[in-house]
Backbone and ligand atoms as CSV (ligand in chain L), in Angstrom:
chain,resi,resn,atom,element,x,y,z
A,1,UNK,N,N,1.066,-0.494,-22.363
A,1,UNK,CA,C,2.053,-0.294,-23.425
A,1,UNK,C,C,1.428,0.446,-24.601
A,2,UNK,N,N,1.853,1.379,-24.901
A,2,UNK,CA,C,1.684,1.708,-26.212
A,2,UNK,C,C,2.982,1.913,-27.540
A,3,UNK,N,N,2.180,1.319,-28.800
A,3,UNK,CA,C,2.976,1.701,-29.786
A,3,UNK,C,C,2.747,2.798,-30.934
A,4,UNK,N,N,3.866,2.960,-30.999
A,4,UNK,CA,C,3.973,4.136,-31.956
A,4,UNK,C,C,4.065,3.700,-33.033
A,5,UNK,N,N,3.603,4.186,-34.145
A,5,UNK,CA,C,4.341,4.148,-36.110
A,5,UNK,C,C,3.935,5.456,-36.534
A,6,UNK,N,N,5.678,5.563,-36.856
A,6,UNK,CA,C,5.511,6.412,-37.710
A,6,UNK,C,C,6.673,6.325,-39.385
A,7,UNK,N,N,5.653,6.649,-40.018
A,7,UNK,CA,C,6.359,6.912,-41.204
A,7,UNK,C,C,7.113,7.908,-41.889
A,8,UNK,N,N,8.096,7.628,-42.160
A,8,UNK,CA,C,9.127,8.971,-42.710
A,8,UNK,C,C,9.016,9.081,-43.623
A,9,UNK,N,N,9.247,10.273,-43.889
A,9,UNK,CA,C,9.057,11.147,-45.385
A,9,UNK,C,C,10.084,10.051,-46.705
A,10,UNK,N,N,10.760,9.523,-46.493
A,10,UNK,CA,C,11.655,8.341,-47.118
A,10,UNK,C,C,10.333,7.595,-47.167
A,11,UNK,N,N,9.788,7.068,-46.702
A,11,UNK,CA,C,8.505,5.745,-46.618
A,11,UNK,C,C,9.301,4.802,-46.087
A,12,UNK,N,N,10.220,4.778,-45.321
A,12,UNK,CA,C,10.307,3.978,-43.942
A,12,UNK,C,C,9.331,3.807,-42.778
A,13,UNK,N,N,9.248,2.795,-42.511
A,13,UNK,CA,C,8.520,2.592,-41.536
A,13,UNK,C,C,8.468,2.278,-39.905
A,14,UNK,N,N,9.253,3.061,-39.090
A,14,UNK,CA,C,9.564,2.998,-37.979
A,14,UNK,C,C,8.317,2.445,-36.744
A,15,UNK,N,N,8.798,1.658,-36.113
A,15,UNK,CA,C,7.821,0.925,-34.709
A,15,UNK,C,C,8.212,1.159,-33.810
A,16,UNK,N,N,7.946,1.592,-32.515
A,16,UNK,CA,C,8.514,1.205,-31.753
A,16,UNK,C,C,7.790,1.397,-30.322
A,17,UNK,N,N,7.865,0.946,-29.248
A,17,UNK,CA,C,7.085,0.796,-28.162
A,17,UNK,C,C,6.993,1.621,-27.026
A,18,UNK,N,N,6.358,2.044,-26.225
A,18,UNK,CA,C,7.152,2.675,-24.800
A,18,UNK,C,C,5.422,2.047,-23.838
A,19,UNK,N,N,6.755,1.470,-22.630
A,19,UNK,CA,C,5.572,1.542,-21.647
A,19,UNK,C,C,5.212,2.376,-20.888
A,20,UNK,N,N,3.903,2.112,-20.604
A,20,UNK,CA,C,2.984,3.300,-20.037
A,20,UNK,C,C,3.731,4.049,-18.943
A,21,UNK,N,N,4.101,3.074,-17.873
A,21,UNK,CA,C,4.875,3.364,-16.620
A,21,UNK,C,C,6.031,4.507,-17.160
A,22,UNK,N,N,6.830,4.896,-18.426
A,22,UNK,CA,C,7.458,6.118,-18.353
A,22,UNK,C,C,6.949,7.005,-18.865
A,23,UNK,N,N,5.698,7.037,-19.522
A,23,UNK,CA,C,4.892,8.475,-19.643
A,23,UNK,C,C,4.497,8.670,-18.582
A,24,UNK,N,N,4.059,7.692,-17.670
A,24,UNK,CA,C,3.311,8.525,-16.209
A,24,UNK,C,C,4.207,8.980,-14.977
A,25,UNK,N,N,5.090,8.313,-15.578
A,25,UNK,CA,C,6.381,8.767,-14.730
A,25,UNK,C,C,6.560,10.761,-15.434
A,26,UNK,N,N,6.294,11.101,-16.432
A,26,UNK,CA,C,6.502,12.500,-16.456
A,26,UNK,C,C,5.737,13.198,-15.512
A,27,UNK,N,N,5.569,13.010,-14.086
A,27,UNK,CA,C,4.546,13.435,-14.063
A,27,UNK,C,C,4.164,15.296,-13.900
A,28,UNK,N,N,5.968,16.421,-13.990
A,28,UNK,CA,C,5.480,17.511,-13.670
A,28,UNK,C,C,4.915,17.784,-15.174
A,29,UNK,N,N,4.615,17.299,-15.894
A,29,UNK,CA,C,3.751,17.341,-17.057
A,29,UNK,C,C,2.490,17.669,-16.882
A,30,UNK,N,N,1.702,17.116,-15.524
A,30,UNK,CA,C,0.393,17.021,-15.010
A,30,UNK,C,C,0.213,18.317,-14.824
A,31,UNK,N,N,-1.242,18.695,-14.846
A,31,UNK,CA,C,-1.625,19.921,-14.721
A,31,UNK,C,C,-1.798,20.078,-13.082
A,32,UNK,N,N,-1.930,21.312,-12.541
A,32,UNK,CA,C,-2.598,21.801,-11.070
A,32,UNK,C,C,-3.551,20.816,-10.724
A,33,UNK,N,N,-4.626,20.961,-11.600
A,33,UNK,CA,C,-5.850,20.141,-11.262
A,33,UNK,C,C,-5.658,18.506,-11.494
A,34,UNK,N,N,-5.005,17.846,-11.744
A,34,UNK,CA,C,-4.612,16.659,-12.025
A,34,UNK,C,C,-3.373,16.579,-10.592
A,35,UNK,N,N,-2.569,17.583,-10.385
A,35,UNK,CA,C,-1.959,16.868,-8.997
A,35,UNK,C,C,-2.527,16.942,-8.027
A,36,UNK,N,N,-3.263,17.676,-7.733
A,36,UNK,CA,C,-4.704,18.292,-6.734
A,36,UNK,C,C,-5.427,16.918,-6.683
A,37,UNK,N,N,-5.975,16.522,-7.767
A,37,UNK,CA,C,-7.150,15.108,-7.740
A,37,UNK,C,C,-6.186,13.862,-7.191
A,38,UNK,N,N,-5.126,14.018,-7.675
A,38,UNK,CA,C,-4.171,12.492,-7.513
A,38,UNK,C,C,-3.764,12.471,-6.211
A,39,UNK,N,N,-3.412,13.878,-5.541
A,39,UNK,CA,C,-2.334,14.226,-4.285
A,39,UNK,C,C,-3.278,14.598,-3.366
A,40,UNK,N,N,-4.272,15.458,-2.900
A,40,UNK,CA,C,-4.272,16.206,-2.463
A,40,UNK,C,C,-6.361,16.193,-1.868
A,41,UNK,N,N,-6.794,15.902,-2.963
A,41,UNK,CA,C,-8.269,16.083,-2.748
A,41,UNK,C,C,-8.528,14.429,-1.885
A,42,UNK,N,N,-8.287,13.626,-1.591
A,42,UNK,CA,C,-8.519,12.706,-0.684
A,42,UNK,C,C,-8.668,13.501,0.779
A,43,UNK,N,N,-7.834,14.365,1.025
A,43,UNK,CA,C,-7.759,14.892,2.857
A,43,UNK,C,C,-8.217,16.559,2.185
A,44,UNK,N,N,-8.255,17.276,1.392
A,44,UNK,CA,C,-8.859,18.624,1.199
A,44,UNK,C,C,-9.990,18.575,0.570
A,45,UNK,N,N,-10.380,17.188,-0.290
A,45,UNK,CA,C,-11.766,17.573,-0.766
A,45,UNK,C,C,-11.851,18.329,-2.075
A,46,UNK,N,N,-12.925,18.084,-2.807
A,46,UNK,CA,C,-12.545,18.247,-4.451
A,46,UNK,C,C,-13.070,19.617,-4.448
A,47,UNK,N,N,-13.620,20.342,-3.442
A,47,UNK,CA,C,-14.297,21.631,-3.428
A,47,UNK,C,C,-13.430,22.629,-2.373
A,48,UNK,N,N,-12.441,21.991,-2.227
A,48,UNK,CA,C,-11.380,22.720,-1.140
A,48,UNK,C,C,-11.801,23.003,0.367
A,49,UNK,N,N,-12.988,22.610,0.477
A,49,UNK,CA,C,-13.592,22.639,1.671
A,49,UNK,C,C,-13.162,21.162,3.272
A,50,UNK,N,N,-12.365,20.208,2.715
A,50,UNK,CA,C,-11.739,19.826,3.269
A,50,UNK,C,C,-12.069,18.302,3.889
A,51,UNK,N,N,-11.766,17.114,3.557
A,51,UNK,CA,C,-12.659,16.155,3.571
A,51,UNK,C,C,-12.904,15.793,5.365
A,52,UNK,N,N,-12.301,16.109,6.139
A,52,UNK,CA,C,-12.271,15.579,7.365
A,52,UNK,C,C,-12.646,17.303,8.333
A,53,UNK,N,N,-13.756,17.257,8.608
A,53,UNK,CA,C,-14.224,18.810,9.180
A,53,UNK,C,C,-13.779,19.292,10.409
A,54,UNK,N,N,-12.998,20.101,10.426
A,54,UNK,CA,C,-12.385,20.406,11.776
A,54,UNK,C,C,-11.168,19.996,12.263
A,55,UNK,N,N,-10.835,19.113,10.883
A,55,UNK,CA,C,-9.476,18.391,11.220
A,55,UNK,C,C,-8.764,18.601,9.603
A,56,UNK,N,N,-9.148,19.030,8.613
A,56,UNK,CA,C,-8.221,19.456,7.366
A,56,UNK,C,C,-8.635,20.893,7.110
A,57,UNK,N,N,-8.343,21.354,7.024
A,57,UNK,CA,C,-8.820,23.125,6.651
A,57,UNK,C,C,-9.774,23.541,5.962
A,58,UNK,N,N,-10.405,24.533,5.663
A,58,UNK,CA,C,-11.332,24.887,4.902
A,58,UNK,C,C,-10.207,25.742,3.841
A,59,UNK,N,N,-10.496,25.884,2.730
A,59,UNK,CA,C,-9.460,26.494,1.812
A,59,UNK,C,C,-10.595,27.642,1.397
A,60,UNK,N,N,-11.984,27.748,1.497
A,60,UNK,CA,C,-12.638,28.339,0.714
A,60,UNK,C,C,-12.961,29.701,2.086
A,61,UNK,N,N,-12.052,29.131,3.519
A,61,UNK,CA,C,-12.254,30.773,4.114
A,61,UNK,C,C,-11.904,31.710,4.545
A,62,UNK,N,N,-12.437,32.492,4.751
A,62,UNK,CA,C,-12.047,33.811,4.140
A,62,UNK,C,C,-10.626,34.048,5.127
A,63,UNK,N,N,-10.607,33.787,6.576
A,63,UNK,CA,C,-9.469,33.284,7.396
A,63,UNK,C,C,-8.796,32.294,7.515
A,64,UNK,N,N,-9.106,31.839,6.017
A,64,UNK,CA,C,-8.527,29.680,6.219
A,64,UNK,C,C,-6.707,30.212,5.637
A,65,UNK,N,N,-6.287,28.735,4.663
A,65,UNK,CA,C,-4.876,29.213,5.032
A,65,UNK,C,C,-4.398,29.769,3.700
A,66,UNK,N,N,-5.531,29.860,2.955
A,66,UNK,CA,C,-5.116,30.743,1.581
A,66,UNK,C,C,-4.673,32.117,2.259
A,67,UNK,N,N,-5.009,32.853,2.984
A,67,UNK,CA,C,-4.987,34.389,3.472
A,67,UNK,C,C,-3.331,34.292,3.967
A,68,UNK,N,N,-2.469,33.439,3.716
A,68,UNK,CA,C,-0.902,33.245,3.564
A,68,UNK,C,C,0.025,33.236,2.532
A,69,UNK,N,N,0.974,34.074,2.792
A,69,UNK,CA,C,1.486,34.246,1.487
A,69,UNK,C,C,2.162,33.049,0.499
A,70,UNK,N,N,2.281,32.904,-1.064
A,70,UNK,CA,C,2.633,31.430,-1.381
A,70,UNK,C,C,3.930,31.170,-0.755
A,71,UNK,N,N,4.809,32.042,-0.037
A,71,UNK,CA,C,6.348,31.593,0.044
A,71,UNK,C,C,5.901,30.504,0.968
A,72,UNK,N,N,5.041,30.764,2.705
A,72,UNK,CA,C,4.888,30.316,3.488
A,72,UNK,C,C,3.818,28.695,2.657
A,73,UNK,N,N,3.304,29.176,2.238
A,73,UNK,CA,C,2.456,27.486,1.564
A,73,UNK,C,C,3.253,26.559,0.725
A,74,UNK,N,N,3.990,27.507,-0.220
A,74,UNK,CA,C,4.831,26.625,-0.937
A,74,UNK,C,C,5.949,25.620,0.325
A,75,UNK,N,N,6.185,26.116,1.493
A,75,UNK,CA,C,7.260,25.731,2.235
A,75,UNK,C,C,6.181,24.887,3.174
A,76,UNK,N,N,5.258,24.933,3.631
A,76,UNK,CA,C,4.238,23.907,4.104
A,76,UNK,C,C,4.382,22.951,3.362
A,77,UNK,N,N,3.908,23.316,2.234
A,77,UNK,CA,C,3.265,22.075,1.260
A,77,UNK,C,C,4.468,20.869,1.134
A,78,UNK,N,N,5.503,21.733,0.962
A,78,UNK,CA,C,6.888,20.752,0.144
A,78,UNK,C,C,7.299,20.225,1.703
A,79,UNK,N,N,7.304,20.661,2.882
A,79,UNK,CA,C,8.149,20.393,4.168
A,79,UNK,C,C,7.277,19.474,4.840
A,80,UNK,N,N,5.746,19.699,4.540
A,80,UNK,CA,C,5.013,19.559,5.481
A,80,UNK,C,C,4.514,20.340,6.909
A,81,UNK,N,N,3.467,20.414,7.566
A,81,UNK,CA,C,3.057,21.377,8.242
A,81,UNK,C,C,2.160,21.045,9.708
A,82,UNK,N,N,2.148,21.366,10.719
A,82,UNK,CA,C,0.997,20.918,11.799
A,82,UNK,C,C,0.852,22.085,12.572
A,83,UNK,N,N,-0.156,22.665,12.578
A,83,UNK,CA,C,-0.391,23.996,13.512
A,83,UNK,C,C,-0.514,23.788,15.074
A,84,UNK,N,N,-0.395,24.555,15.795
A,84,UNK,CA,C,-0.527,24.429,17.089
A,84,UNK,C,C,-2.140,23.513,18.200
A,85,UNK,N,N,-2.396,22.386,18.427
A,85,UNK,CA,C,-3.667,22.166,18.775
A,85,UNK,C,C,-4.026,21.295,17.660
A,86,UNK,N,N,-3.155,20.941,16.630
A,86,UNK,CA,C,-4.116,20.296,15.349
A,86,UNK,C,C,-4.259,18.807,15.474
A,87,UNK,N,N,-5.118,18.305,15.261
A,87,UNK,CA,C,-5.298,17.179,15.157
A,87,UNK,C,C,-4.770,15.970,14.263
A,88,UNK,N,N,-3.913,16.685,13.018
A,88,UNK,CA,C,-3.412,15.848,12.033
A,88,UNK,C,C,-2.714,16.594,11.068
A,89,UNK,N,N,-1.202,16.459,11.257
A,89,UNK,CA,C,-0.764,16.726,9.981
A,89,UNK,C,C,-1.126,16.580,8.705
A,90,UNK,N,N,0.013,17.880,8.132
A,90,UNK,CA,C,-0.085,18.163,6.675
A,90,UNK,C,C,1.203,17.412,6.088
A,91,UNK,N,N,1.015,16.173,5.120
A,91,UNK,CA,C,2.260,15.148,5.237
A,91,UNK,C,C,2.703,16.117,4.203
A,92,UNK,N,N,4.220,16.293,3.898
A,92,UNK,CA,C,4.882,16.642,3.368
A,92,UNK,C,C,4.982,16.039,1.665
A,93,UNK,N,N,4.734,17.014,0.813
A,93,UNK,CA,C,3.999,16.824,-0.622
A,93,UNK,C,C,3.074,15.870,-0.925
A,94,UNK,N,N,2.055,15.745,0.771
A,94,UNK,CA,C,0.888,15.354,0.203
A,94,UNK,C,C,1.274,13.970,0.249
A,95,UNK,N,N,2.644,13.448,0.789
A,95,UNK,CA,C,3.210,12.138,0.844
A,95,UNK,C,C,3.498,11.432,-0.488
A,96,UNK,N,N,3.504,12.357,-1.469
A,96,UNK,CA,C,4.724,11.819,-2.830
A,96,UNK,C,C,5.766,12.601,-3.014
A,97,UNK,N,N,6.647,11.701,-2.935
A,97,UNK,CA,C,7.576,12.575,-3.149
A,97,UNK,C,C,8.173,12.708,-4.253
A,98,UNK,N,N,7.642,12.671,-4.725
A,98,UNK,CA,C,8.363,12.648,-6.016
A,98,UNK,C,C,7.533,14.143,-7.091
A,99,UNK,N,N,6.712,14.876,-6.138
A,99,UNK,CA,C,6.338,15.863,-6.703
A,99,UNK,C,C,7.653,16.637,-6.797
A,100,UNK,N,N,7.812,17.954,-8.194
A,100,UNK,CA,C,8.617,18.526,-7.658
A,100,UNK,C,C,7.929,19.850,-7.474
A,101,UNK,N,N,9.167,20.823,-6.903
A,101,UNK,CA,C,9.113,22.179,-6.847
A,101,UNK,C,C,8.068,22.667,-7.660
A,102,UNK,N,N,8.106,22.484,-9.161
A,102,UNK,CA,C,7.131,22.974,-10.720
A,102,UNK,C,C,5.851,22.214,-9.878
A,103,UNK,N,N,5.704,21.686,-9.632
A,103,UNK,CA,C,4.682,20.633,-9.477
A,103,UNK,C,C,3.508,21.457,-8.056
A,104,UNK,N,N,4.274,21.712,-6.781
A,104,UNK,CA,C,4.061,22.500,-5.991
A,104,UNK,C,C,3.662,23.967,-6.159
A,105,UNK,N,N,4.477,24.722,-7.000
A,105,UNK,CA,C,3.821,26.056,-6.957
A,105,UNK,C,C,2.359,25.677,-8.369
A,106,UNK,N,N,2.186,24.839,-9.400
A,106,UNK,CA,C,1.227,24.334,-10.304
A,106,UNK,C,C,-0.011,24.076,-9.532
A,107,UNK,N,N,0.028,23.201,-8.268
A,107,UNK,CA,C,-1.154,22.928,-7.317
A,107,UNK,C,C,-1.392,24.007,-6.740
A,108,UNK,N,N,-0.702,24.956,-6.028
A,108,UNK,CA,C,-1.174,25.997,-5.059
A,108,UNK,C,C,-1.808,27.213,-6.028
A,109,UNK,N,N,-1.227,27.487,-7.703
A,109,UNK,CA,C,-2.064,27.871,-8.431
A,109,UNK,C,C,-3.431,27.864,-8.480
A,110,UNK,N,N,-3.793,25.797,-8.465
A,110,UNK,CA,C,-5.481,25.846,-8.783
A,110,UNK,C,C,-5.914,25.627,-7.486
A,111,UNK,N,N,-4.970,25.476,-6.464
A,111,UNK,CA,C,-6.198,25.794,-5.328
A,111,UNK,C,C,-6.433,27.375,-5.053
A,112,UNK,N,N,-5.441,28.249,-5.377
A,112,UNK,CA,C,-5.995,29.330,-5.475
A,112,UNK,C,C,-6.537,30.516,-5.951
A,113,UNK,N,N,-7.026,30.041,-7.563
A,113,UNK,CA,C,-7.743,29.895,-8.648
A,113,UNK,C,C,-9.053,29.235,-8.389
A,114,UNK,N,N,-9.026,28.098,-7.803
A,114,UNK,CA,C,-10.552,27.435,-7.493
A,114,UNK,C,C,-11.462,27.695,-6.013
A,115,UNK,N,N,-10.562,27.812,-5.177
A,115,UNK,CA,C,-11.182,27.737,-4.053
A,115,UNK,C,C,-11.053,28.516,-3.047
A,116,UNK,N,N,-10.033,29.923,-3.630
A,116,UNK,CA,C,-9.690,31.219,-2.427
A,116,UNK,C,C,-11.107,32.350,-2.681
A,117,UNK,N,N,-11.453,32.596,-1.448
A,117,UNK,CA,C,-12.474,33.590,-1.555
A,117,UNK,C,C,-12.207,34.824,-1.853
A,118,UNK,N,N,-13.162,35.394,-3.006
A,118,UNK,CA,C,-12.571,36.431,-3.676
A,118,UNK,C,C,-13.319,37.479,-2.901
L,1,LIG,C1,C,-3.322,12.881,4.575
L,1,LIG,C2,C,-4.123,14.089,4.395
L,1,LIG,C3,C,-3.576,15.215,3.543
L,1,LIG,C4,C,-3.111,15.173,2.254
L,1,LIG,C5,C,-2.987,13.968,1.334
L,1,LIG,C6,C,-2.799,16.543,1.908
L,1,LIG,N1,N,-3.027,17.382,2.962
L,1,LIG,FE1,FE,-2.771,19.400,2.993
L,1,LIG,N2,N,-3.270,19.430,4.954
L,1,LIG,C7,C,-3.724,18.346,5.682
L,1,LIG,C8,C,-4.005,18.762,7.050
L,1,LIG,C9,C,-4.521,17.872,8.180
L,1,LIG,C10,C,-3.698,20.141,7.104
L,1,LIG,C11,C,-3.786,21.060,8.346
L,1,LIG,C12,C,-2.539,20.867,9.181
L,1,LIG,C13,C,-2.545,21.702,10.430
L,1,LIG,O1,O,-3.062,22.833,10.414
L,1,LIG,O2,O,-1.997,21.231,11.438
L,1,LIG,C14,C,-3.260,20.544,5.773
L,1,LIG,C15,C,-2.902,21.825,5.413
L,1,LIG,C16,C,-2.629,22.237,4.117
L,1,LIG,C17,C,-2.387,23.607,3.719
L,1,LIG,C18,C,-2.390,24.824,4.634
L,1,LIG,C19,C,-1.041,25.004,5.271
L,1,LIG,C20,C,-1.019,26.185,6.195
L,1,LIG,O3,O,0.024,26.862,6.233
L,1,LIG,O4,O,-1.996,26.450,6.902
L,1,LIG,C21,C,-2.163,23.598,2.374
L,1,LIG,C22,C,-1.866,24.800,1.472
L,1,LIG,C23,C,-2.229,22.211,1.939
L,1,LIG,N3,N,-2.528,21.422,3.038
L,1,LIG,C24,C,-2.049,21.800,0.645
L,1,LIG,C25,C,-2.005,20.469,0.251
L,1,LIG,C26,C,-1.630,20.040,-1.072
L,1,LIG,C27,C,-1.251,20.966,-2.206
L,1,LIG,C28,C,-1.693,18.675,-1.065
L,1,LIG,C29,C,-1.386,17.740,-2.219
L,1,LIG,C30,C,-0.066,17.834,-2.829
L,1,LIG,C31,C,-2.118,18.255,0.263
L,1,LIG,N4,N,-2.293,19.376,1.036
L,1,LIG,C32,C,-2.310,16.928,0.672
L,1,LIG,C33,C,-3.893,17.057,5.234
L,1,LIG,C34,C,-3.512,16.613,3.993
């Protein structure tokens, strides 16, 4: 919980409370790198290199699945995805759903800002 005071230019003195649970509820507020750490780096790994080898992608190569255009990732990411032969799906937003759209093209930003080979 946090509280607020603030004082008005009158010198009233207003209080009042909000719990935590609806600021974190804003969450397309969160940056790329903040839905990336919360969503996403458990099964890709905080270096985009992919926590499970041979079974989550490498993001950092040079044929991995950055070399796709965002329409096709943005529609992975939000639908979910499993390539032919794969060993484990790509759960659909990372299995929150409550990411939105803003939220989706914000992550595919810093993964491909951080971890596409230039
Ligand atoms: C439970 C593990 C898991 C989580 C969590 C997860 N992914 Fe994935 N992701 C995968 C796997 C496995 C694949 C490869 C699927 C395949 O090729 O069959 C994949 C593939 C991808 C791809 C490549 C898709 C393509 O077209 O080749 C992108 C981009 C991606 N994930 C982004 C994300 C983002 C963004 C998040 C967080 C919102 C996320 N992933 C969360 C497991 C995960």
């Amino acid at each position: 919980m946090k509280q607020f005071i603030v004082i008005t230019a009158m010198g009233i003195t207003i209080s009042f409370t909000v719990f935590a649970g609806v600021i974190a509820f804003a969450d397309s507020s969160d940056s790329g790198k903040e839905i990336y750490a919360e969503n996403c780096s458990a099964c890709h790994g905080d270096d985009g290199k992919g926590a499970f080898p041979g079974i989550t992608p490498d993001f950092t190569s040079k044929k991995g699945p950055l070399s796709k255009s965002d329409k096709v990732l943005i529609k992975h990411i939000t639908d979910g995805y499993e390539s032919e032969g794969s060993q484990m799906e790509m759960p659909a937003l990372g299995g929150n759903d409550e990411l939105t759209d803003a939220d989706v093209k914000k992550v595919l930003e810093y993964i491909r800002d951080n971890f596409q080979p230039k």
